[in-house]
VEXMINU-164699 format. One record per residue (C-alpha): residue in three letters; z, x, y. Coordinates in steps of 0.05 Angstrom, whole numbers, plus 5000, padded with zeros to 4 digits. Each point is the difference from the previous one (the first is absolute). Example, Ala and Ser with C-alpha at 12.3 -4.5 7.8 and 13.67 -1.06 7.14 Angstrom:
2
ALA515652464910SER498750275069
//
This chain:
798
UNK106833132359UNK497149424953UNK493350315002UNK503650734980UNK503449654942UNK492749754974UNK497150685000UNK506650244970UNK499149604945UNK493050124998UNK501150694994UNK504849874931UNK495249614973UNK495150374993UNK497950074922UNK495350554998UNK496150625043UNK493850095013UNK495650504963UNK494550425004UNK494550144954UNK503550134934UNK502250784985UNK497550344950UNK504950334944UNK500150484948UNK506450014966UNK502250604971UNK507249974954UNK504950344945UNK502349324967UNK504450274949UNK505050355030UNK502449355041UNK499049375015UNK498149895069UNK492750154984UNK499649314973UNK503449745061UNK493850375044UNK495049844957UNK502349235011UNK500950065074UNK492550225004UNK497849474956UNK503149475050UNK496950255052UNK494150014977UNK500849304976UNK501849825075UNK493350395022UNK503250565028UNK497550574951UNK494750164942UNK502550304943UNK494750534996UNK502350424936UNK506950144971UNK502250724969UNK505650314959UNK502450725017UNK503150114932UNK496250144932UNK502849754933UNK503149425022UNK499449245002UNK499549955078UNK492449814994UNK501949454955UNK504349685043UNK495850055059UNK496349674957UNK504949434992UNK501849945071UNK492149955010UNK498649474959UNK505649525011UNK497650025082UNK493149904961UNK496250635024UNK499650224928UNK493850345026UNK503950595047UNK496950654974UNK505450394975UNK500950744995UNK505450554976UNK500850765009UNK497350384937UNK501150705008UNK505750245041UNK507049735030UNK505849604957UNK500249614940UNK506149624968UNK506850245022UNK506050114960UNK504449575053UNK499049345036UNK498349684930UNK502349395022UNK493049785039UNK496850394950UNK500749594946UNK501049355031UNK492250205012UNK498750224932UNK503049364972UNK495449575043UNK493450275002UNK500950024919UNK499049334989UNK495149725064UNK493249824992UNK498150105069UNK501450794993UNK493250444977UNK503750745013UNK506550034957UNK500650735027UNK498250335058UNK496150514963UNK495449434967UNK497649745075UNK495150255046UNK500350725041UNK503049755076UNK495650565024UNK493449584982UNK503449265024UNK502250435062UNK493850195007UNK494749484972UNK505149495051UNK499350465072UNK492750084989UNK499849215002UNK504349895065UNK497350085072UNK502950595035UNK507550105022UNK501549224963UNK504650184949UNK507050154997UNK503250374941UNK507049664979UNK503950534950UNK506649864977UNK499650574945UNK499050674996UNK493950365044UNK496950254936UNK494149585004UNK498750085080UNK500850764989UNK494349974941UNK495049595053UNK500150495046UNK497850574946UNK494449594983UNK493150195001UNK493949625028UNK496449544943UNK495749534981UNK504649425034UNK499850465060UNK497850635026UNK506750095043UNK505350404968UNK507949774998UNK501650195071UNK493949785030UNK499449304965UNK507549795022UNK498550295080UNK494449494991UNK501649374973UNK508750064992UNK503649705059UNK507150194990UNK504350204945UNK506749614997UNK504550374954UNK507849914965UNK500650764996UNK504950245050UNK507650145022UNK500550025075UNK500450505031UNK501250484939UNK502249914921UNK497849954944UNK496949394984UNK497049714927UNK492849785001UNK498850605043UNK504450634965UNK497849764928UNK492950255005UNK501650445059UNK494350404999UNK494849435003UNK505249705063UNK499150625034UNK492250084989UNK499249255021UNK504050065064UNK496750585022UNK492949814984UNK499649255016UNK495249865066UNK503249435018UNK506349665014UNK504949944964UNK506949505009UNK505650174954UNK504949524981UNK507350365000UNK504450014942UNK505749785041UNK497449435025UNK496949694944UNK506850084969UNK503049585050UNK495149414990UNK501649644938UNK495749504967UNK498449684937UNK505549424985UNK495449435023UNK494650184958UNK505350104931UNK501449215011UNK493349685007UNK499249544942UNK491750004986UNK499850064922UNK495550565006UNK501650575053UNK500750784980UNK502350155073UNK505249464990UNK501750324927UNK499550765029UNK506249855053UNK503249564961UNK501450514938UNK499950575041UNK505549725052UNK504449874953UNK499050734969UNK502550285054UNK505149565029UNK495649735057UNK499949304989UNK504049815063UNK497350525048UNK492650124983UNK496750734985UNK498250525055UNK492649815026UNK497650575003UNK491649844982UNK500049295016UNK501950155083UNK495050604989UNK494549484975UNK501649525059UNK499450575050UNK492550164969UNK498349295002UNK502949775077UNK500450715030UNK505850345020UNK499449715076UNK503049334971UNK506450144961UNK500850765018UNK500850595062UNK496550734977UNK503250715011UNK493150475007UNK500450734962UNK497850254934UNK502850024924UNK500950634965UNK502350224917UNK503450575029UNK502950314923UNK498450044933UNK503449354984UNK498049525044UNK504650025063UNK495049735062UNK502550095065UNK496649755058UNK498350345069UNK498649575067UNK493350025028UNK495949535054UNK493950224972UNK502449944927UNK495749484952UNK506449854967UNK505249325018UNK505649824973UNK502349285002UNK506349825041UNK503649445014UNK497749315047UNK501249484958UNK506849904970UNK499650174931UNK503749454971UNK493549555024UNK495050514974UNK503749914931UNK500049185015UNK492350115015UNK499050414940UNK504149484950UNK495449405030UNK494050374983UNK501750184931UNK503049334978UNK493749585021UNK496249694944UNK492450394991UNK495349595031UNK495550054939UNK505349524963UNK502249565056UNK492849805019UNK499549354957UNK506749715039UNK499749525054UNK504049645042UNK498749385049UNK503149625051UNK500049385030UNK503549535044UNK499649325022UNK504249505051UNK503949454972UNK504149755053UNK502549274989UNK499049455057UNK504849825043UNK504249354951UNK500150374933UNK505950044955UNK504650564996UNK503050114940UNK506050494999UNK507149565017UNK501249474967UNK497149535054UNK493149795036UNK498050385043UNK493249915038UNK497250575034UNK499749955078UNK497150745019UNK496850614985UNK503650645009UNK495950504969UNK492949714941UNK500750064927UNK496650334955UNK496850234930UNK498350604983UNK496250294944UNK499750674972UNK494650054939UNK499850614947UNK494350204959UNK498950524945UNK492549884994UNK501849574944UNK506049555022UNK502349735056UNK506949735027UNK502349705048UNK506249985044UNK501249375058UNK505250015043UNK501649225036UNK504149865065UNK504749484965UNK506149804976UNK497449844928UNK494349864967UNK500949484935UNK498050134931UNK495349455018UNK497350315064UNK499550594965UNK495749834943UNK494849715042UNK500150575045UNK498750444937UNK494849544974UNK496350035064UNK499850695011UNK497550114922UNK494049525014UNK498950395068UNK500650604976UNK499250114910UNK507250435013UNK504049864941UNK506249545009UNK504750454983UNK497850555043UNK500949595055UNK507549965038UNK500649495053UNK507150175037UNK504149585052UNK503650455051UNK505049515002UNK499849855077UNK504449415014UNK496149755056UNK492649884972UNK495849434962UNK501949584945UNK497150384941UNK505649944951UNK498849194995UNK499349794916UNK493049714994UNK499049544938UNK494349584975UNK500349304995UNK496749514939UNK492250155029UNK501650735010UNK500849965078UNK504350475034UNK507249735004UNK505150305060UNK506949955020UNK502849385047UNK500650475052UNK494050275014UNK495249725044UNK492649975018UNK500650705034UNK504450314951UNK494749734946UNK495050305029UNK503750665013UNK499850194932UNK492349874984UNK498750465062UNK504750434970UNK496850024923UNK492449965039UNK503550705045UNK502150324930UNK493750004972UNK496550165063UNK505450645013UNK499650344933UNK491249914998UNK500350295064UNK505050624971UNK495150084946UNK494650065046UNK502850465046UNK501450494934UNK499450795021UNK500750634973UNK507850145003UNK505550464986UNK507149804993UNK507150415028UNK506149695007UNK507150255032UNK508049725008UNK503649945063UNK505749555017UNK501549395048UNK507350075021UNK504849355018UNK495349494990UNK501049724937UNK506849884978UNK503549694945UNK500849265016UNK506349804947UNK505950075012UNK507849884971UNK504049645042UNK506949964991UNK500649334952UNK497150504956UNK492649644998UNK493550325020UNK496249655055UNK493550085029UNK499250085075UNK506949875012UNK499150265077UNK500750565044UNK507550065028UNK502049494930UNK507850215007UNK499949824918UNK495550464987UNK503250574957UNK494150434982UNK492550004970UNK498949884932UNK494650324959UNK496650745016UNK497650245058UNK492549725017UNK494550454987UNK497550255067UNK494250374969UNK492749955030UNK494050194953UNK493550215030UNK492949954963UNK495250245040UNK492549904987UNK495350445034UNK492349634990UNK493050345020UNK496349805059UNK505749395015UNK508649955024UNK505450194952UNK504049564969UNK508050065010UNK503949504950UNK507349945016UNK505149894952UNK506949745026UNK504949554981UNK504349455040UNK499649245017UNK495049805054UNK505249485024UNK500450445071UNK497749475045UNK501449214978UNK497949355037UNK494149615018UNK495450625010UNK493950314956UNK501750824986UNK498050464947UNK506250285023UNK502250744988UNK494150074933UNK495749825060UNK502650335056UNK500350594958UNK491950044995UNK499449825072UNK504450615021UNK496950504943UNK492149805014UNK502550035073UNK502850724998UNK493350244968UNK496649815050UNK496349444950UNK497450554955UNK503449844949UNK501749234954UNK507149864985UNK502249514949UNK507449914990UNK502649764928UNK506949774990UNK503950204947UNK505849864960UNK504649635055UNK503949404975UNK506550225017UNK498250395065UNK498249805070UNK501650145082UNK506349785001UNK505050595019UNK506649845002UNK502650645025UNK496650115053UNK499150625045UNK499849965079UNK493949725012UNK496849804934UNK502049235023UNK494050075049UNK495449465001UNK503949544955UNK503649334995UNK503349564959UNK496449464970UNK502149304955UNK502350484942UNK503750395030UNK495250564991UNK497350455057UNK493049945015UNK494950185055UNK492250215005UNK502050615047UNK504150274929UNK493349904959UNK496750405052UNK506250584990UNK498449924928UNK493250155003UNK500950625048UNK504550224960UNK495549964930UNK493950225035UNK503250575031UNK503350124919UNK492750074979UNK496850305056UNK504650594989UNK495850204934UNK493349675011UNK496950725016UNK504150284934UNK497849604949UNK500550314923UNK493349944972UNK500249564933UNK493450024954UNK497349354987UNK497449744929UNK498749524960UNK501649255024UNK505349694955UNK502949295015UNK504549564944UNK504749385001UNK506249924954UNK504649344994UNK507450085007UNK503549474968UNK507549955036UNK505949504986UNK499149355046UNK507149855051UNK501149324992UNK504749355008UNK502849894927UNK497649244985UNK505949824982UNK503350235066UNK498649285027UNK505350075061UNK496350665012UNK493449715005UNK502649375046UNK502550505042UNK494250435009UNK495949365015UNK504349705049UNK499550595031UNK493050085001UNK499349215022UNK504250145066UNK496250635016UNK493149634995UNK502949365047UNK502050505047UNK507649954993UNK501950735000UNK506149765038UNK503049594945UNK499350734962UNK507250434994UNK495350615022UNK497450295058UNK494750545018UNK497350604934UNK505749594956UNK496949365009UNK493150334984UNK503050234940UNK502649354973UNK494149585020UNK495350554960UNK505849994934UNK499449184997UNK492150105003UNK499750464950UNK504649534949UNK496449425016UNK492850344989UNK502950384936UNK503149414961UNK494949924957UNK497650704996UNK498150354940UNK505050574984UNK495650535018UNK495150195049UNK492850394990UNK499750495062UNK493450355003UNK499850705029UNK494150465016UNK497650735016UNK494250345021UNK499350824995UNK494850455022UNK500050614961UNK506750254976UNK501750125067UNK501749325036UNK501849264974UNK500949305043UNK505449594961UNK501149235019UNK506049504984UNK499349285013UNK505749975044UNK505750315037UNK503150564968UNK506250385014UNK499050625035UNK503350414931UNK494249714961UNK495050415043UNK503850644998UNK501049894921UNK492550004990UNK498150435051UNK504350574962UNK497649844935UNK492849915013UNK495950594970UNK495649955068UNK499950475055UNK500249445047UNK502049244983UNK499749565051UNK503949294996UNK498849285024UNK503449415001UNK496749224995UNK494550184966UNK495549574971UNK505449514998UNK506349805031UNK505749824939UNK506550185052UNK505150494992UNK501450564945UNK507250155014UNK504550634954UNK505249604950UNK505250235037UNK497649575067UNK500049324955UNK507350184995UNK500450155068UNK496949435030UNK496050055069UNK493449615015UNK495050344945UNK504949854942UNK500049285021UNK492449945019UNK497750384935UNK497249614943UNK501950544955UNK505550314957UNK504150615002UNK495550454965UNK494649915046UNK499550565042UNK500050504931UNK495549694970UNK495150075054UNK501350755001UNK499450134934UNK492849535000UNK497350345064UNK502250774965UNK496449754944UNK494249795039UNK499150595039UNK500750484938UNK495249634965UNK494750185053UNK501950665010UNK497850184932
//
């Protein structure tokens, strides 16, 4: 059964067919009278950016119009400016009366871009001699004709004459070097259908007289594949495909449910065949009247298909919508993306930090980590680290940095250098000073092997992101959402003396009900797909690593998560895991369904813990983003943008004068540090609490009134930002930002590059709990940080 399950999810995994020797296309549209042209037009450009096709020639049906032009624009921004292009000049339709609506959205844009040469059809080349002049070229039965218009110009090459390109007429020069005809142009089995009635008599002439096969697309079933809504929301600051759905949705109240894909399934099915996607009904297509009507008659021996269903159509739509939304290759080839990882798993003796009390680690559940993804435009490069710990110091931090811009020339602010948060790793979060002769200063705690911890650590750092620079390959980016249910939950609550406490315990008979929203269960997906080496999956979720507790080294659920992802791709793919905005959320659920108590047991705190819940954790995450991996969005990378802004927030602290205030808080604090908890009037989370409150007075005294807090973000293209806080922040921050942010995708972290302690909502200093007590600053705290980061964010977006 195990060994089923591997090739299972081997199976699911897989990112991509195999292809043959690419298939060569003519494409052959209307574009004026809709808008799913464009939509072909930019499904055969992705495939040929994947390898799958050659864009041999493309062709407009229609005379008078601006369809050349925007083939034109379509052309260039997939930079193949160089397509020959062609248009019918004597016979067959020209502008319509109805239908304006893609009609001028046409007009408008090929009026004013540089990249278009043929405003008109009229003004562009006769198809008949790029028909031609193209065929001639090609080795015989290689090329495919893709028309998604009229049969005007396909009628016309088979009344050709031989010339100097060739001495084969029409008839004979497609039996010779055409392979198949795939053609939107039918309505199964009779009807009357539009590309084909309009210029009925060229349909019926090209039906009757084409040697060889041709697969028609119905009518009814491209109208039952809808497409087009991914591609109206990619954000690239230059994309007509993008700008063609977008305004044309909208016209005609398809926003939500996408347009009718007619010519984009019908250029999929010339690319990959019909065996792949589609079953065939053998027979042969008549015009049977004067205005258009075909009808169709069955026949074994017929040289006519018509394409029926195998694949469901919703995922021939999904198919279709990945294709169009990727970014052209032709603008995405400067981006890169690395990746790197190194061990950093702590002796056996190091410090702990993470409750109030020493703890010296005694085993090795499961080795930490750092983990490096680098970006690069061609120009700039950034640089995102990911650390198994609980913190990382300003102090820490800053060398870190320093280190990896010596290693590496990144610039410091591009760098971001985050702490997962684990509760169970090295001591990284330790202040280090300088003394009168400039030598490295540490805290009374740490020891030989903790000291040394950290300049393996900064020496790792520097090693991790070179490394991630190194390794930088070609890449495209996609991200997607999904959800991780009952695994993050709220963790204050009211209890019935009307305070808010943290932790207050599962089965607390005092406990009345949460406090605050509910936690944001979201999971965000970036996916980077690199040439010749593994994707990259970076996981964005948000809840305290606080799972597992004691004397034990974990990277706990961040960890686990990677383990379980890299794991279920059979190691094809990287995971890094960053943790977001999660000072007010953790494990801990207090209303438990049968079962979700599995694995777990109370510890000093009162809190449940246990390494077999990390493990749920991660299963459940991995399986969160596992469910998308394979239907990624495609977002087009750009330009590398990285800033730093400095928040200044009101300070929390002991008023001087409050002398009896200030005694207390340091008696307090003098009891906890002799070990005389006992002589305390608290007991488990509560006495947590108060310990933390008395440290904070005592260490804020003499504080200045406010605090600095530097933030940071990184952004590639207009598409995707990274966006750091030195600290914990409640989980309403992140969803704040995240909704405001003018990016596609924003992804969060805590603890990074710094650790300043809790940013708590006014409302919770009022409240009370743990983070109101432990935070150093004041009420306003938590907007301000919102209002700095939406700043931020829109600043690069520009």
């Amino acid at each position: 059964m195990k060994r089923l399950a591997l090739l299972a999810v081997a199976a699911a995994c897989a990112a991509q067919f195999a292809f043959g020797a690419p298939e060569k296309i003519i494409f052959d549209t209307d574009m004026y009278t809709d808008f799913d042209d464009v939509g072909a037009l930019a499904t055969l450009h992705a495939l040929a950016d994947a390898g799958e096709c050659e864009i041999l020639g493309t062709v407009a049906s229609t005379r008078g119009t601006p369809s050349v032009g925007m083939v034109e624009i379509v052309n260039a921004f997939y930079g193949r400016p160089d397509i020959p292009v062609g248009a019918n000049r004597e016979i067959g339709l020209g502008p319509l009366a109805f239908r304006q609506k893609a009609y001028d959205m046409y007009r408008d844009m090929v009026k004013s871009n540089p990249a278009v040469k043929h405003p008109t059809s009229d003004l562009a080349p006769d198809a008949n001699e790029v028909y031609r002049r193209i065929l001639a070229a090609q080795p015989d039965g290689s090329v495919t004709i893709c028309s998604v218009g009229f049969a005007t110009n396909l009628r016309r090459l088979l009344e050709t004459k031989g010339d100097a390109v060739s001495p084969l007429d029409g008839r004979a020069l497609v039996a010779k070097k055409v392979k198949a005809w795939y053609a939107m142009a039918c309505r199964f089995p009779d009807g009357y259908e539009y590309n084909s009635k309009e210029d009925g008599e060229s349909s019926k002439i090209a039906f009757r007289d084409w040697p060889t096969p041709i697969y028609f697309l119905d009518w009814c079933y491209g109208v039952e594949v809808k497409c087009g809504v991914p591609v109206s929301k990619v954000t690239a600051a230059v994309n007509p495909v993008r700008d063609v759905f977008k305004r044309a949705l909208r016209e005609y109240n398809e926003a939500e449910k996408g347009h009718a894909a007619w010519d984009e399934v019908t250029a999929l099915a010339a690319v990959r065949g019909w065996q792949r996607y589609f079953n065939v009904t053998r027979g042969r297509f008549d015009i049977v009247d004067a205005k258009g009507k075909n009808a169709w008659t069955a026949d074994p021996n017929g040289n006519h298909y018509v394409l029926t269903v195998k694949t469901p159509k919703a995922e021939v739509g999904r198919i279709v919508d990945e294709l169009m939304a990727r970014a052209p290759k032709a603008r995405a080839a400067a981006f890169k993306a690395g990746f790197a990882r190194a061990d950093i798993t702590p002796p056996l003796g190091s410090f702990m930090p993470g409750y109030f009390k020493d703890r010296r680690a005694k085993e090795v559940l499961d080795p930490l980590q750092m983990n490096c993804v680098a970006f690069s435009d061609g120009k700039a490069t950034a640089l995102v680290i990911q650390v198994d710990t609980e913190g990382i110091s300003d102090s820490v931090a800053d060398r870190m940095r320093d280190a990896i811009v010596k290693s590496t020339g990144v610039n410091r602010d591009a760098i971001l250098v985050h702490a997962s948060h684990t509760h169970d790793g090295g001591y990284l979060a330790m202040h280090i000073g300088k003394d009168a002769s400039g030598k490295p200063t540490y805290p009374g705690n740490a020891t030989d092997v903790d000291r040394i911890y950290v300049e393996m650590c900064v020496t790792r750092a520097a090693d991790v992101a070179l490394s991630a620079v190194r390794d930088l390959k070609p890449a495209t980016l996609s991200y997607q959402r999904s959800e991780a249910k009952r695994i993050s939950f709220g963790r204050r609550y009211v209890m019935k003396d009307g305070k808010v406490r943290t932790n207050p315990g599962q089965g607390n008979p005092d406990i009345v009900r949460p406090a605050g929203t509910p936690p944001d269960e979201t999971v965000q997906v970036l996916r980077v797909d690199r040439t010749g080496a593994p994707p990259i999956c970076v996981i964005n979720f948000q809840t305290h690593p606080d799972v597992v507790g004691g004397e034990t080294i974990t990277a706990d659920w961040p960890g686990l998560t990677r383990t379980v992802f890299e794991a279920a791709t059979l190691g094809r793919a990287r995971c890094m895991v960053i943790n977001g905005t999660q000072g007010d959320v953790n494990h801990c659920n207090l209303m438990p369904r049968p079962g979700e108590l599995n694995g777990l047991k109370r510890d000093f705190d009162a809190v449940d813990r246990g390494y077999d819940h990390a493990w749920h954790m991660a299963n459940v995450l991995a399986s969160a983003a596992l469910r998308v991996w394979l239907k990624c969005i495609p977002l087009e990378a750009g330009e590398i943008g990285f800033a730093t802004k400095t928040v200044r927030v009101p300070a929390q602290k002991a008023k001087d004068s409050d002398e009896k205030n200030l005694a207390w808080a340091k008696d307090v604090c003098a009891k906890h540090a002799a070990g005389r908890d006992a002589e305390l009037p608290w007991k488990e989370m509560e006495l947590t609490t108060e310990v933390a409150r008395a440290a904070r007075i005592c260490n804020m005294a003499n504080h200045a009134d406010y605090h600095d807090l530097p933030i940071y973000a990184i952004s590639v293209g207009k598409s995707l930002a990274f966006g750091g806080f030195p600290g914990e922040p409640f989980n309403d921050i992140g969803k704040a930002v995240k909704k405001s942010s003018p990016f596609t995708l924003t992804i969060l972290s805590c603890l990074t590059n710094g650790s300043r302690g809790y940013f708590p909502f006014s409302d919770s200093f009022k409240e009370g709990g743990y983070e109101a007590a432990t935070s150093p600053f004041g009420e306003t705290v938590a907007d301000d940080l919102i209002k700095g980061q939406t700043q931020l964010l829109n600043s690069l977006h520009k």
